[in-house]
C-alpha positions in Angstrom: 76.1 -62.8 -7.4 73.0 -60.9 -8.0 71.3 -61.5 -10.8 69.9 -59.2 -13.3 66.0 -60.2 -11.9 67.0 -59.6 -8.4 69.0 -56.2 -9.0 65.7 -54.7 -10.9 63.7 -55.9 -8.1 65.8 -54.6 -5.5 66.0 -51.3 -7.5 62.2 -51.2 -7.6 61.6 -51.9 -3.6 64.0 -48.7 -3.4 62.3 -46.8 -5.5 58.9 -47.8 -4.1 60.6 -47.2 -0.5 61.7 -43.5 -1.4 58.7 -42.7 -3.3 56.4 -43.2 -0.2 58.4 -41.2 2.2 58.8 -38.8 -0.4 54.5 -39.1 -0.3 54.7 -38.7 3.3 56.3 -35.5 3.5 54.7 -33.8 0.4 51.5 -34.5 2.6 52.8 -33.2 5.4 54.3 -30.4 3.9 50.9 -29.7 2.0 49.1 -29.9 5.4 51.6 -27.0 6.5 50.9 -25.1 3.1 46.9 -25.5 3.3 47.1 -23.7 6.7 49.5 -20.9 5.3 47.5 -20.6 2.7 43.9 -20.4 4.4 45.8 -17.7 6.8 47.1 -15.5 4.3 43.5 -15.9 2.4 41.7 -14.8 4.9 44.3 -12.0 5.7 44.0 -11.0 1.6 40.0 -10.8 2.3 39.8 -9.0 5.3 42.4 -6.0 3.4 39.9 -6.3 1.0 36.4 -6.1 2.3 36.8 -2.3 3.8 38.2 -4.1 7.4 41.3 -4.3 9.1 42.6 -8.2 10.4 44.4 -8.2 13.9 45.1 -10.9 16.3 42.9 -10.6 19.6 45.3 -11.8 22.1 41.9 -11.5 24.7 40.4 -14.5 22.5 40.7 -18.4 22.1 43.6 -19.3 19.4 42.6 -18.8 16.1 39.9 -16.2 16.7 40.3 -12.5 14.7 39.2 -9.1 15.5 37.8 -7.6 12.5 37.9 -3.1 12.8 35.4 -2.1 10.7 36.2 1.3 9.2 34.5 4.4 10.1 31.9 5.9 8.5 31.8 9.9 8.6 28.8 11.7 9.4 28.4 15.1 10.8 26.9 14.4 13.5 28.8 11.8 15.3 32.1 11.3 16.1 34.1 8.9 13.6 34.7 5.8 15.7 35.8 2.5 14.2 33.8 -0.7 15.8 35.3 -4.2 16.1 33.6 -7.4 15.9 35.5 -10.7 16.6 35.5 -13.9 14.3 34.7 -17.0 16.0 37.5 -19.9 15.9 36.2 -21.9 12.9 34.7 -18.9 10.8 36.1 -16.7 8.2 34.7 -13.7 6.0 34.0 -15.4 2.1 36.9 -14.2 0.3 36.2 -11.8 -2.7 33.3 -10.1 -1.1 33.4 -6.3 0.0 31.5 -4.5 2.6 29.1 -2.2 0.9 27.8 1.1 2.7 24.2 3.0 2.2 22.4 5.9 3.7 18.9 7.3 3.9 17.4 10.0 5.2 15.7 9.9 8.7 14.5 14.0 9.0 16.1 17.6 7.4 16.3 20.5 10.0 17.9 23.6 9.3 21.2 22.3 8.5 19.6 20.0 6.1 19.5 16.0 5.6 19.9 13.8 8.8 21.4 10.5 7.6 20.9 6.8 9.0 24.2 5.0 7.2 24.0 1.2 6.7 27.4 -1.1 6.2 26.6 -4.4 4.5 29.6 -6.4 6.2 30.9 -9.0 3.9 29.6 -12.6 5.5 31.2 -15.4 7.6 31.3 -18.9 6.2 32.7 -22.1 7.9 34.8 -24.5 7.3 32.7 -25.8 4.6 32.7 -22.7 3.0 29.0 -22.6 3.9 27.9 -19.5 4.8 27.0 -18.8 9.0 25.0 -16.0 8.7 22.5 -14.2 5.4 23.2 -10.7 6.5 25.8 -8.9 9.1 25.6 -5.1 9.5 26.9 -1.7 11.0 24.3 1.4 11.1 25.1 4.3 12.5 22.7 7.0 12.9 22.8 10.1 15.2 22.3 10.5 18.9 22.2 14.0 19.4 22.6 14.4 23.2 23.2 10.8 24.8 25.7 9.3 26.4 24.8 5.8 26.2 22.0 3.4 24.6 20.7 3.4 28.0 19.7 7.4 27.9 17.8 6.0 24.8 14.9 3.9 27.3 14.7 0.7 29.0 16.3 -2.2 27.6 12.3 -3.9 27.7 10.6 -0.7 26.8 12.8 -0.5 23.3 10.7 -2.6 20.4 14.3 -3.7 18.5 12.7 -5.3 15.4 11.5 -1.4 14.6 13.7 0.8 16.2 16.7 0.8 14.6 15.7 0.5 10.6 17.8 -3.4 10.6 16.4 -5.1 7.2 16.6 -8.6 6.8 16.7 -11.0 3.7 16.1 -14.6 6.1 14.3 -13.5 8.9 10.5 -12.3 8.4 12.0 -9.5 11.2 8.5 -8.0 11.6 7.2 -11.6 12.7 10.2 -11.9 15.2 9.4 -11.6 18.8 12.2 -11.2 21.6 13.1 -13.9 23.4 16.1 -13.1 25.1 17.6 -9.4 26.0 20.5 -8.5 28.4 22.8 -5.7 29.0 26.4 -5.9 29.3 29.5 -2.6 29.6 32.9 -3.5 28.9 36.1 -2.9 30.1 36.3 1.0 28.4 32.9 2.0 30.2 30.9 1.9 27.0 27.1 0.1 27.4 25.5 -2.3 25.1 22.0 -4.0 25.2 21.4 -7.0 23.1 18.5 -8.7 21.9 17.6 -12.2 20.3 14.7 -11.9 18.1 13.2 -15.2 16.4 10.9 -15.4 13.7 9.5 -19.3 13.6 9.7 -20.8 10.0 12.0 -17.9 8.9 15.0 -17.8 11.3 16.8 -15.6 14.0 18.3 -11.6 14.0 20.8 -10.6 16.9 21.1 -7.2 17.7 23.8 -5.4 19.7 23.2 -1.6 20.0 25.5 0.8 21.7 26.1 4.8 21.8 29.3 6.6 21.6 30.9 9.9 20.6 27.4 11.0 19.4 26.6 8.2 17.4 23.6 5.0 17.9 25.4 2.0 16.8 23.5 -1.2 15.9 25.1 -4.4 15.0 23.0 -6.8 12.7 23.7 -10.7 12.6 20.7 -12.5 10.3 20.6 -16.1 9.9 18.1 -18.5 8.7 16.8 -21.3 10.6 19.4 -23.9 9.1 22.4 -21.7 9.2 21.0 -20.7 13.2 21.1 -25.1 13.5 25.0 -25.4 12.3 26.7 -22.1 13.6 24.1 -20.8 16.8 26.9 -20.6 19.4 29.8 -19.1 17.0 26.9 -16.5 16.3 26.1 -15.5 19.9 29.9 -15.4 20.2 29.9 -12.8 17.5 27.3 -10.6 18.7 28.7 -10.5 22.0 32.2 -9.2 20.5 31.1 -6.0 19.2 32.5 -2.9 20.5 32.7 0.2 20.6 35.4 3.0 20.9 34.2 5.1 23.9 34.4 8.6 22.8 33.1 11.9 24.7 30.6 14.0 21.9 31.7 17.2 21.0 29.7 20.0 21.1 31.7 22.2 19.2 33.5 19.5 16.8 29.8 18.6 16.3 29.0 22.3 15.0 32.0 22.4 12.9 31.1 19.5 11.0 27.4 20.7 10.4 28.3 23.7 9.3 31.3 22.7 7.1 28.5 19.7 5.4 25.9 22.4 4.9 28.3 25.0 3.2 29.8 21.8 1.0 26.2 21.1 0.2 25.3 25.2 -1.2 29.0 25.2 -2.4 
């Protein structure tokens, strides 16, 4: 017979016994949760933030392509860009991207606008952040077809041509040292720049025309953050695109004339 010693310590090796596997699967099944979780955070962001979240099927598991809503101007078509996420990167939950405008010229139908979207920024799996600074601007392009019709890719100065601000690179120290053009698959023609300023860090630029409109994609990183995420970056610059849309003339009057009656009105 068992005695009373022997049963408790027999009850206690059970116990022990049931409470690790019982360890073993709460771990697991937290392992499972922590992913769902991440997932649907950075689902809840991107809703959030003024982009849309989608599965690129075209891209390495786990990466995301971010639509970046339109901005309306009257004299462009309203296209909505994309940009993809690297695997390993996610946009900082609880940030929003925030959108500007300034004036470039008036003509006779009054104020010609550049508009600047502040796109909320990518951190990594340490929740550091990749980049200081990613932007859209759109501005007109009364008349072009593509960035090409715009000049050369090596006669265009980048760091002044397209109004980019920085808050890590010294931009107006940068100097170019790497540029390339690329089309992609709907026809639509980019040229991209690397721009380095030393002791400050590095901008890249993707510019592209469509549907009437110069669009400039911003990535700024400092040196450190250039260090940890460089390749995940140059991923992300070369993502961007571009609906390719035809400008119209006449849809282009409309909205001129329907902005400058709104602005007597």
């Amino acid at each position: 017979a068992m005695t009373s010693q022997a049963k408790a310590r027999t009850s206690v090796a059970v116990v022990r016994r049931r409470s690790t596997r019982t360890a073993v699967r709460a771990s697991a099944s937290a392992g499972a949760s922590d992913a769902r979780v991440s997932r649907r955070h950075a689902l809840a962001a991107a809703a959030a933030v003024g982009v849309s979240w989608q599965q690129s099927s075209s891209e390495k598991a786990l990466a995301e392509t971010l639509e970046i809503d339109a901005i309306v101007g009257d004299r462009f078509e309203s296209l909505t860009p994309t940009y993809v996420v690297p695997e390993g990167l996610r946009p900082r939950p609880g940030l929003r991207a925030k959108t500007s405008k300034e004036i470039l010229y008036t003509d006779t139908y009054g104020p010609v606008y550049r508009w600047t979207r502040s796109l909320p920024k990518l951190v990594d799996a340490d929740g550091a952040y990749a980049a200081d600074g990613l932007q859209l601007l759109v501005s007109p392009a009364l008349g072009k077809d593509s960035i090409g019709e715009l000049g050369q890719l090596k006669s265009i100065e980048p760091a002044r041509a397209f109004g980019v601000t920085t808050t890590a690179t010294e931009l107006t120290l940068a100097e170019v040292t790497s540029s390339k053009e690329r089309t992609d698959a709907r026809g639509v023609q980019y040229f991209e720049w690397e721009l380095v300023a030393a002791g400050s860090g590095t901008v890249l630029l993707s510019a592209a025309v469509s549907g009437g409109g110069l669009y400039v994609f911003a990535v700024d990183a400092s040196e450190a953050q250039w260090e940890r995420s460089a390749k995940d970056l140059r991923e992300l610059q070369r993502s961007f695109a571009v609906p390719k849309a035809e400008e119209s003339t006449a849809d282009r009057s409309s909205r001129i004339y329907a902005g400058a009656a709104s602005r007597m009105g």
